[in-house]
N, C-alpha and C positions, 0 to 999 in steps of 0.2 A: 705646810699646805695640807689640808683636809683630802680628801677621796671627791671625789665629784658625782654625782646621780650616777647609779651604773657602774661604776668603779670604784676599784679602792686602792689604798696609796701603791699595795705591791704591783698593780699594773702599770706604774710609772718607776720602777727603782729594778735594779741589778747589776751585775756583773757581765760586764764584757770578755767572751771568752779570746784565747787565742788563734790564731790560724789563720791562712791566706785562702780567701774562696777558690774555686777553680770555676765556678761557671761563667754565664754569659749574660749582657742585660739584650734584651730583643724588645723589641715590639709587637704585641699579639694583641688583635684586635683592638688597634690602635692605644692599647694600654700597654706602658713601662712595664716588662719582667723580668726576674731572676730565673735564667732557666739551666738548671742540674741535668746534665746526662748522663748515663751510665759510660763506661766504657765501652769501646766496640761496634757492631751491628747492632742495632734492638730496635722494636717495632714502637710506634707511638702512638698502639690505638690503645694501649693502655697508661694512665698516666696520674701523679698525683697533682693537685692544687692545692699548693701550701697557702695558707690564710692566715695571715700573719697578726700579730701582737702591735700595740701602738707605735714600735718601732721602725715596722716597713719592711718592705723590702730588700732596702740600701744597708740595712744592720747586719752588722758580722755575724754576730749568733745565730742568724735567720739564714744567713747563706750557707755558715757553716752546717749547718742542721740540713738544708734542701744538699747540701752536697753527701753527705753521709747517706741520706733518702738513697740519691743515686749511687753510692758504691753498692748499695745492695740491688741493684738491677731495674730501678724505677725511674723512669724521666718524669722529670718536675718542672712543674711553672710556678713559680711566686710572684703574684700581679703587684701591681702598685696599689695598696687600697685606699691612697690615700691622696693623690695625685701628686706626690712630691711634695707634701704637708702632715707625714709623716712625724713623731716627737724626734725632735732634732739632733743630730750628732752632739753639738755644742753641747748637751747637758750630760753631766757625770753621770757613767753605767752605774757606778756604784752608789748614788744619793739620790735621795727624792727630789724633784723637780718643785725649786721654789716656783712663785707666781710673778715674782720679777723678772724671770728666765722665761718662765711660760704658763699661759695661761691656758690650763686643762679645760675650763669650760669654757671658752671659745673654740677652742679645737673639735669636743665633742659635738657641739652645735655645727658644724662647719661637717661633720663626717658620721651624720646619722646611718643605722645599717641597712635602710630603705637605700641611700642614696650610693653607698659601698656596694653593694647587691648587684646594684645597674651596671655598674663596673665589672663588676666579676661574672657577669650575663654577656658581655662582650667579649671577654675572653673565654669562655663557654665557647659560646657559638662560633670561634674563629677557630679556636683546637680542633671541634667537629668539623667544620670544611676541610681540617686539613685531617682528617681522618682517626681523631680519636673517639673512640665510641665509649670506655668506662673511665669513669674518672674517681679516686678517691678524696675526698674533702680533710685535707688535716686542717682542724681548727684551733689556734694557739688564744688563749686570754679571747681577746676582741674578734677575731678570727673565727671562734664558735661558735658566736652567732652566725657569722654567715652560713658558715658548715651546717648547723640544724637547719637556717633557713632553705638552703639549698635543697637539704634530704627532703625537704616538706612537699618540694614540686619536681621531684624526682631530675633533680638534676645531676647528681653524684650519685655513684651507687654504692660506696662506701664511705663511713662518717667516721672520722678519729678526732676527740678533741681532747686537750689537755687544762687543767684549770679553768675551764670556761667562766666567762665573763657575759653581762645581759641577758641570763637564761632566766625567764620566768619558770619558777617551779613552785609547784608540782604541774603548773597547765603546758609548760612544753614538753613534759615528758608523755602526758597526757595525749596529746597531743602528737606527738611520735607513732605512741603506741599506735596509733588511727592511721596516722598519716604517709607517717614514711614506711621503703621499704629498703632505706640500706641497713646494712649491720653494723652497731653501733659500740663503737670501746670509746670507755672515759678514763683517762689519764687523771686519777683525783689523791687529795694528799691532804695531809690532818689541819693545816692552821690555812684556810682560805675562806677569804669572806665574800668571794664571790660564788663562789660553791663550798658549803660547810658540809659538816655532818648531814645534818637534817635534811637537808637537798637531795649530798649521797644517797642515802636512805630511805629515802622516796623514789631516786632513780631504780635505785634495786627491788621495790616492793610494785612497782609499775611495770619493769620491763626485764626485768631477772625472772629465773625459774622457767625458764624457757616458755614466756607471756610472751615475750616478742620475737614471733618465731623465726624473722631474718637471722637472728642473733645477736646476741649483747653481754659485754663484758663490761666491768672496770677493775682497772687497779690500783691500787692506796697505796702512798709512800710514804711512811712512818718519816719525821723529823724534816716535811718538808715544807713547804709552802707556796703560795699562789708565786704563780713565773717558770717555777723549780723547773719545767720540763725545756725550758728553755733560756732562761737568765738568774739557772742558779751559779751558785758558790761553791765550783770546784773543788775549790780547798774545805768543804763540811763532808765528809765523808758519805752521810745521811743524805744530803741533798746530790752527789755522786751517784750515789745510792740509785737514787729516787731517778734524776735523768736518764741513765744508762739504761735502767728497767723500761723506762715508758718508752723507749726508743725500740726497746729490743721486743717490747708487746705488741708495740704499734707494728714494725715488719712481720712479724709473724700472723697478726692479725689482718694485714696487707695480702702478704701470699695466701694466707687461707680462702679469702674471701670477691681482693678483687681478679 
């Protein structure tokens, strides 16, 4: 199976890591969540929204990762962005997704990120009733989009993405620079064809150099590739490597800012 408009084969292939979630599914703003909490007392007017990759919500690696979010002190919501039409468990973590199993471009047509948005605007606005005022945007693969969408109408005030997927470049960074005002870290790595080099490269000469004066970082993980920050291969040391860093830039980046 080919890549589909918008995608490329590494946004349908990985490895399923191990571990048992510990969070919760709820319902927020009448949308399906994964919600991480820290341990203990802790306030929820601070909070991230994990924006998940084609695989959802219901994916281990996606809970595992929003639970980790929350041992280090952050409560998390991971919506449903996909209504329960998420890429399916049945398909092997670790092989590409024939077309007999499933068809990527039906799905895409089926979960454009105008129509993802309006979902994740519902659960916006139902965390603010119940009293979240800053919200960080982690946006994984698919998820990016929204996370820049978001930044665009000041909806989150922090933007984290990793390997993003559907970013027009150089006009969303463009774009950014104008637009938004959260502070932005790019989780980015050498073999991705939805953000290459040249992309990279343009992010940095747009909004590096302290041009974008919310603040903006990214970091590069030698021997890794498009997923890596969330459906690599534990057992590649490099792509080890590469997760554990973006994890530990992302929190830091987290506490500095939101």
């Amino acid at each position: 199976m080919g890549p589909s408009p918008g995608f490329c084969a590494d946004c349908f292939q990985g490895i399923r890591h191990e571990g048992t979630p510990n969070g919760k599914i709820e319902h927020i703003g009448g949308v399906e969540c994964y919600v991480a909490e820290p341990h203990g007392a802790h306030s929820q007017a601070k909070g991230i929204l994990f924006l998940t990759d084609a695989y959802g919500h219901k994916f281990v690696n996606n809970q595992l990762l929003a639970d980790d979010y929350a041992r280090n002190g952050f409560h998390v919501v991971m919506p449903d962005l996909f209504h329960n039409d998420a890429v399916p468990s049945f398909v092997p973590p670790d092989a590409s997704i024939s077309r007999e199993e499933f068809d990527v471009l039906a799905w895409v047509g089926r979960h454009p990120p105008e129509t993802v948005g309006r979902t994740v605007a519902q659960v916006i606005t139902a965390l603010q009733e119940r009293g979240t005022r800053k919200l960080a945007g982690l946006g994984y693969c698919f998820g990016a989009r929204i996370a820049i969408d978001l930044s665009f109408v000041d909806a989150i005030s922090v933007c984290v993405v990793s390997h993003p997927s559907l970013w027009k470049v150089p006009d969303d960074i463009e774009r950014y620079l104008v637009e938004s005002k959260a502070p932005l870290l790019i989780n980015s790595c050498e073999a991705d064809e939805m953000f290459p080099k040249e992309a990279q490269e343009n992010a940095d000469a747009i909004l590096g150099g302290g041009r974008f004066r919310p603040g903006y970082e990214r970091t590069y993980w030698q021997g890794c590739g498009h997923g890596f920050a969330v459906r690599g291969d534990m057992r590649n040391p490099n792509v080890r490597a590469g997760k554990e860093g973006a994890f530990k830039a992302t929190i830091e980046f987290l506490r500095k800012h939101l």
